[in-house]
Structure formats: C-alpha cells, structure tokens
C-alpha positions as CSV (number, residue, x, y, z in Angstrom):
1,X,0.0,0.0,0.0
2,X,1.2,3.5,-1.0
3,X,0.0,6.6,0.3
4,X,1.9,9.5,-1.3
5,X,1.0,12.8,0.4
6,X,-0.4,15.9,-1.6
7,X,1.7,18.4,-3.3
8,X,2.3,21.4,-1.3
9,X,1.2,19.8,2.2
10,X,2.5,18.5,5.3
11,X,6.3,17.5,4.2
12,X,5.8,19.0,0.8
13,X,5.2,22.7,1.5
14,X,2.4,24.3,3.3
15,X,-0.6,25.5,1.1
16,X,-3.2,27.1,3.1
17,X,-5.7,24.7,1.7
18,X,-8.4,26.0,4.1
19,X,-8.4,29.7,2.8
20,X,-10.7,29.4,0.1
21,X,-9.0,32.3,-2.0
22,X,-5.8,30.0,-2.2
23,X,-7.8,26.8,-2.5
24,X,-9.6,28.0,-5.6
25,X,-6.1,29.3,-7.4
26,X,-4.1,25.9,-6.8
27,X,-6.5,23.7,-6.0
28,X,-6.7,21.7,-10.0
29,X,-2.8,22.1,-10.4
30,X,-2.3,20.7,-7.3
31,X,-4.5,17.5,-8.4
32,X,-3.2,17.3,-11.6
33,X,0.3,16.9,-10.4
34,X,-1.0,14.5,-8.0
35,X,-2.3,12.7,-11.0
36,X,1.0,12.6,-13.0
37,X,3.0,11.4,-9.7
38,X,0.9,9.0,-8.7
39,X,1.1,8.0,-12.7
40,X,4.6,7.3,-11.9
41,X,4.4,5.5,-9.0
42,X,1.4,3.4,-10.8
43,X,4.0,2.8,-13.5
44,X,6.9,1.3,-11.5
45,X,4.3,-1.2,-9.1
46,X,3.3,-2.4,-12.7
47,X,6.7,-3.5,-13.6
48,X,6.3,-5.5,-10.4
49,X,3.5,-7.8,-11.8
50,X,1.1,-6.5,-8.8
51,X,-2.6,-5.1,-9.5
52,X,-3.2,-2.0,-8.8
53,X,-6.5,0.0,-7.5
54,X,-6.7,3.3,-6.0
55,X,-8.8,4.9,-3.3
56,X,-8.9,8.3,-2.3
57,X,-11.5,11.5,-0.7
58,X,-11.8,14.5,-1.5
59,X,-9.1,15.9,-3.0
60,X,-7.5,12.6,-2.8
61,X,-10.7,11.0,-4.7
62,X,-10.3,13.5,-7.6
63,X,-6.1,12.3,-8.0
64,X,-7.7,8.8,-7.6
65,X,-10.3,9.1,-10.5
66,X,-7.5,11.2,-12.7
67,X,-5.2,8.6,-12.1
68,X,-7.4,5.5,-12.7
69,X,-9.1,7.2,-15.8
70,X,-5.9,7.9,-17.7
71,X,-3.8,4.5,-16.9
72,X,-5.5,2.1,-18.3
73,X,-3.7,-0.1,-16.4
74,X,-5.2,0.6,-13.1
75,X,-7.8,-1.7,-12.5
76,X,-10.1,-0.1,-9.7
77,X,-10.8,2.9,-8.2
78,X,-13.0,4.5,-5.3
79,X,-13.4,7.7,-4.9
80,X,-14.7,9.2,-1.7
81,X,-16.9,13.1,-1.4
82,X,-15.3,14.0,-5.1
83,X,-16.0,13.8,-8.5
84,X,-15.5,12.0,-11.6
85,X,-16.3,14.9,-13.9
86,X,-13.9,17.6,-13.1
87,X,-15.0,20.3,-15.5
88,X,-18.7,19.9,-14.1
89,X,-17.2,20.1,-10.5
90,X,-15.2,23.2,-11.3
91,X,-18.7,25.5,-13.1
92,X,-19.9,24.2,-9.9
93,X,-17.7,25.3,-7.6
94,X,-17.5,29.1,-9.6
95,X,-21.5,29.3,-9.5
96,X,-21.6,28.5,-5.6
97,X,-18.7,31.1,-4.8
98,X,-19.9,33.6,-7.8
99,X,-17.1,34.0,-10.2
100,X,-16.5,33.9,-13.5
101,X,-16.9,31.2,-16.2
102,X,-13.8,29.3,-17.1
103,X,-11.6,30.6,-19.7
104,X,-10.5,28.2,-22.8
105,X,-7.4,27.5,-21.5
106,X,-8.4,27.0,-18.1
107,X,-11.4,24.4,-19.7
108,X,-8.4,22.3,-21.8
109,X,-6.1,21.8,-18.9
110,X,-8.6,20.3,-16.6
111,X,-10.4,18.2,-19.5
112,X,-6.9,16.9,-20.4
113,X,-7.0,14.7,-17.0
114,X,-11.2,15.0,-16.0
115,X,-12.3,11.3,-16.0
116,X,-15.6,11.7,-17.6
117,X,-13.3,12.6,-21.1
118,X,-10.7,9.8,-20.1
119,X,-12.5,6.7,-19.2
120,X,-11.4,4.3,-22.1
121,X,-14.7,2.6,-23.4
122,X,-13.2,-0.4,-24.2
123,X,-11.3,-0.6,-20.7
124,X,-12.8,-3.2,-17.8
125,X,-11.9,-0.5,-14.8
126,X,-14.1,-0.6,-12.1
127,X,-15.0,3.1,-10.3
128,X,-17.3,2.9,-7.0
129,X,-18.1,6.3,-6.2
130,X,-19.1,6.9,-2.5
131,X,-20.3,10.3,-1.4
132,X,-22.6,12.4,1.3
133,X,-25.9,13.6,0.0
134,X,-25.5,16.6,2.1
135,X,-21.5,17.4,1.3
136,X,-21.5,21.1,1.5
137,X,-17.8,20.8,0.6
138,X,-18.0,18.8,-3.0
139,X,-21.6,18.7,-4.2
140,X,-23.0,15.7,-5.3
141,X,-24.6,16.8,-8.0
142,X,-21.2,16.6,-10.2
143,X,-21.1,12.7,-9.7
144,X,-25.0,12.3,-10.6
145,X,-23.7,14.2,-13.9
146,X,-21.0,11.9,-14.1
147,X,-23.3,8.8,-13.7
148,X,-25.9,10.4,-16.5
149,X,-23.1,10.9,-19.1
150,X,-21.2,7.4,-18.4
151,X,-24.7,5.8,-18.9
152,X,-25.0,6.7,-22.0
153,X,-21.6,5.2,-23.4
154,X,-21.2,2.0,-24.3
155,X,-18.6,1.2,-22.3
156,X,-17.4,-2.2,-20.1
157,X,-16.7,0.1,-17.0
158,X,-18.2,-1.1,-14.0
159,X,-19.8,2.0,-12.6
160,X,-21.6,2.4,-9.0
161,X,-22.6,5.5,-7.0
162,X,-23.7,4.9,-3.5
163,X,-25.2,8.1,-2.0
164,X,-25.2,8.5,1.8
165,X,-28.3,10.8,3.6
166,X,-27.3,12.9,6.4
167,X,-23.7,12.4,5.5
168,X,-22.0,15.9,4.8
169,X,-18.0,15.6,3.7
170,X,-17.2,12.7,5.8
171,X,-16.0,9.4,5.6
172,X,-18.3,6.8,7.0
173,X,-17.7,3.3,8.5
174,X,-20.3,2.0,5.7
175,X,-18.4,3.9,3.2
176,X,-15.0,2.3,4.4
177,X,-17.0,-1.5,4.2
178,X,-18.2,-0.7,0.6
179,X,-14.9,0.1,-0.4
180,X,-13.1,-2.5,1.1
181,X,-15.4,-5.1,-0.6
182,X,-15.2,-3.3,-3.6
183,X,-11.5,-3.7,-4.2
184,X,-11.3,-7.3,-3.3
185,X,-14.0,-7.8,-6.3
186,X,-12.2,-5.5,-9.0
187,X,-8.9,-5.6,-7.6
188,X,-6.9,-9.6,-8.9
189,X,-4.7,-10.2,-6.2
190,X,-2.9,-13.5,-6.3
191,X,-3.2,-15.6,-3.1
C-alpha cells in the first residue's frame, strides 16, 4: 500500500488549503500533479507484476479518478466526497462562490485529466463512487452528472454510486465497508 501525500502539504510545502482564495487558485494544479506522480508510481508497481486499485476523498478521490481514468492499467478505483467529472465540479464550484466562467485555457487543462473525457470505453476499470448527500464541501450533483453521461456510453466500466443521507463531507464506516469489498471484487490479487 502507498500513500503518497499531496503536493504542497505537510512534508511538501504548506498550502493554506483552508483559505478558500488560495484553494480556488491551486486547487486543480495541485491534483493534476497528483495525477502525474501517482502515474509514476502506478508505473513502477506495474513493472512489479502487482494489481493495482486506487482509493482516495476528497481531493485525494479526484487524484484517484485522474489517475485510474488515464492509466488504463489501473484496475479499480474509489473515490470518496469527489468527482468523476472535473470540468462539471469546477462550473460548480465558480456558481456557488460567484465568479466567472472558465476561460479556454483554463477548460483544456482540466479536461486533459477530468475522468468523464478519459475513461477508455473499451477498458474493464471498475470506479465505486461513495459520497454524502448533504457534502456542502464537494456537491453531489457533479457525480450524478458523471453517472448520466457514463450511462450513456457504451462502455465495459463497472460503474456504481452509492449516495449517503445525512452524510456531509465525511468518511463513513459504511463507506469504508463498501470500499473494502469493492476492491477485493475489481482488484486480482494472487493468493
């Protein structure tokens, strides 16, 4: 098991990730270079011959969904209070705090790595999405978008969202059983 920690945090740096100002400036280049470490670290456990599935929340469940959507390789993820469909999260996230649209630029960079434009159709990944009804943190409503779209593609992914009443942005001991019996379905291990 590898846990790597988040780029400019704890041993890395210290981002003031609760001040929302900062948060919203860094808060997708900090996942995306998340994604392309944890890329690297997928890379070198595959030259190991071990499976590989990836679990994360919050911040940590959008890395997990970048990374499992664009390494094909990765065989399972579960992702925790985030989303699957970045560029849905982020209008989200700019209508609740009342700023402006995303730019072009800004739009590309996050599509480049947003799941819901890297899932390979042909790919047998499994993604169990676990999340809090009432998350006043990540809304929920960017996962049931990613569910709607995904539905509609013919794709072998195995898919699930389990929503949670009366959960805000927590993890739960149910969510922590679901995801534990997730992974031994989708993730081979050898025993």
């Amino acid at each position: 098991m590898i846990i790597p920690e988040l780029p400019h945090h704890g041993e890395r740096g210290n981002l003031a990730y609760f001040d929302t100002v900062i948060l919203q400036q860094h808060f997708w280049s900090v996942v995306i270079q998340a994604v392309e470490e944890a890329s690297t670290i997928v890379a070198d456990i595959l030259n190991t011959d071990h499976p590989v599935g990836i679990i994360g929340n919050s911040a940590g469940g959008f890395i997990a969904g970048g990374v499992c959507a664009t390494n094909s390789n990765v065989e399972s993820a579960v992702i925790m209070n985030a989303s699957c469909a970045w560029l849905r999260s982020e209008e989200i996230f700019r209508q609740h705090d009342g700023r402006s649209p995303m730019i072009a630029i800004e739009a590309e960079h996050i599509r480049k790595y947003d799941p819901l434009f890297n899932i390979n159709d042909s790919n047998d990944q499994a993604f169990l999405l676990l999340h809090g009804k009432e998350d006043t943190t990540i809304p929920i409503e960017s996962q049931r978008y990613f569910m709607e779209r995904m539905s509609v593609k013919d794709n072998q992914t195995s898919l699930k969202l389990v929503e949670y009443a009366g959960v805000n942005h927590h993890i739960t001991l149910g969510m922590l059983q679901e995801a534990k019996e997730w992974l031994e379905k989708y993730v081979h291990v050898e025993r």
